[in-house]
C-alpha positions as CSV (number, residue, x, y, z in Angstrom):
1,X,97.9,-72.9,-166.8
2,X,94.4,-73.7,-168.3
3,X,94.8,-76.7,-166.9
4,X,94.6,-75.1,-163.4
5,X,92.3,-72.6,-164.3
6,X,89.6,-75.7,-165.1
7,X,90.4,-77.4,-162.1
8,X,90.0,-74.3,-159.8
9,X,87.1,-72.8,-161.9
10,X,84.6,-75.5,-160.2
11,X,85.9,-74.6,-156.7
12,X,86.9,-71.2,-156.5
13,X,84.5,-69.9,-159.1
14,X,81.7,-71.9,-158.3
15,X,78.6,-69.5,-157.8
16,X,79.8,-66.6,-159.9
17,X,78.1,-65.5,-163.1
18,X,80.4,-64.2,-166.1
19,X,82.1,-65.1,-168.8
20,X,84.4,-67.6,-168.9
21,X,86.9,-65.6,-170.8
22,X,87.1,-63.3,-168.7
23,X,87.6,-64.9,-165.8
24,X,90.0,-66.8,-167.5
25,X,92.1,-63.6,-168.5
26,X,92.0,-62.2,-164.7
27,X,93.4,-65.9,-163.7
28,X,96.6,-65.7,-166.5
29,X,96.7,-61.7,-165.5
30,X,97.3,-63.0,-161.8
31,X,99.5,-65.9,-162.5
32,X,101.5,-63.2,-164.9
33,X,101.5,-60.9,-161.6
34,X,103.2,-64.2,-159.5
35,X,105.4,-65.2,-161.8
36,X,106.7,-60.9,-162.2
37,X,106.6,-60.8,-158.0
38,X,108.5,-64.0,-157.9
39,X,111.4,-62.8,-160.1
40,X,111.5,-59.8,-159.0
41,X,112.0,-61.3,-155.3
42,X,114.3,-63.6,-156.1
43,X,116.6,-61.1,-158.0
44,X,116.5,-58.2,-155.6
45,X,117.1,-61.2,-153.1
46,X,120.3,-62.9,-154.8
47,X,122.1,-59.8,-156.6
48,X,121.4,-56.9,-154.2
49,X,121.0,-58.5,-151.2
50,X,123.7,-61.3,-152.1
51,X,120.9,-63.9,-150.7
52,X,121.4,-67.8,-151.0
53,X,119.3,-68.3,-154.1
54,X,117.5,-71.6,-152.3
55,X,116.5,-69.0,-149.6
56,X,115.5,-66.2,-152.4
57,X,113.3,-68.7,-153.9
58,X,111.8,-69.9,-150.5
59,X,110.8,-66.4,-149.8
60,X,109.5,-65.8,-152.8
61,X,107.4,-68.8,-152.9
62,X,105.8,-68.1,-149.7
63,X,105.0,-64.1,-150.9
64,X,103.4,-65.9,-154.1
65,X,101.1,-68.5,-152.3
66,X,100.0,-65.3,-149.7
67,X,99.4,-63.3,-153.1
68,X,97.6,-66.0,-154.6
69,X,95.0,-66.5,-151.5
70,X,93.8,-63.6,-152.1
71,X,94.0,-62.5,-155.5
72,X,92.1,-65.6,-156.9
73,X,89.1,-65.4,-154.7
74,X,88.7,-61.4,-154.9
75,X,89.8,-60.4,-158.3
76,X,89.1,-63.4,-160.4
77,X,86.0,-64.7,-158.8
78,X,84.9,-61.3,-157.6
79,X,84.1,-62.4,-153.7
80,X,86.1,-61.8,-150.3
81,X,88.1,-64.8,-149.2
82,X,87.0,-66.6,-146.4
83,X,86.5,-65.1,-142.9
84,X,87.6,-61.2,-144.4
C-alpha cells in the first residue's frame, strides 16, 4: 500500500499542498473503506444471495474501482475528478 500511495502521490496529488501524512492516512482510510465494501459485497453476494463467488468477486471489484475514481481524487487529494 505505500507503495501505491508513492506511485499515485506524483499523479493524483500533484498540485496539492499538505502534509504528506495526512494524505497518506486518507489514502489507507480509503483503501480500508474498499477492502470493508469489497467483503461485504462479496458475502452478502455468496451467503444471502447464494451468488457464484467468481461473480461475487467480479461485482465487487467493479463497485471498488467506481469507489476508488472518486474517492482518491476528492477526499485524498481534495479536488473534483475530471469533468464533475
Amino acid at each position: 500500500m505505500g507503495y501505491n500511495f508513492l506511485l499515485q502521490r506524483a499523479r493524483t496529488f500533484s498540485g496539492r499542498e499538505g502534509l504528506v501524512l495526512t494524505k497518506a492516512f486518507l489514502f489507507v482510510m480509503v483503501n480500508l473503506l474498499g477492502l470493508l465494501l469489497n467483503t461485504a459485497i462479496v458475502y452478502v453476494l455468496v451467503e444471502l444471495l447464494d451468488a457464484w463467488y467468481m461473480a461475487a468477486q467480479a461485482a465487487a471489484s467493479v463497485v471498488i474501482a467506481i469507489q476508488s475514481f472518486f474517492a482518491y481524487p476528492k477526499i485524498v487529494a481534495g479536488h473534483q475528478c475530471p469533468g464533475m
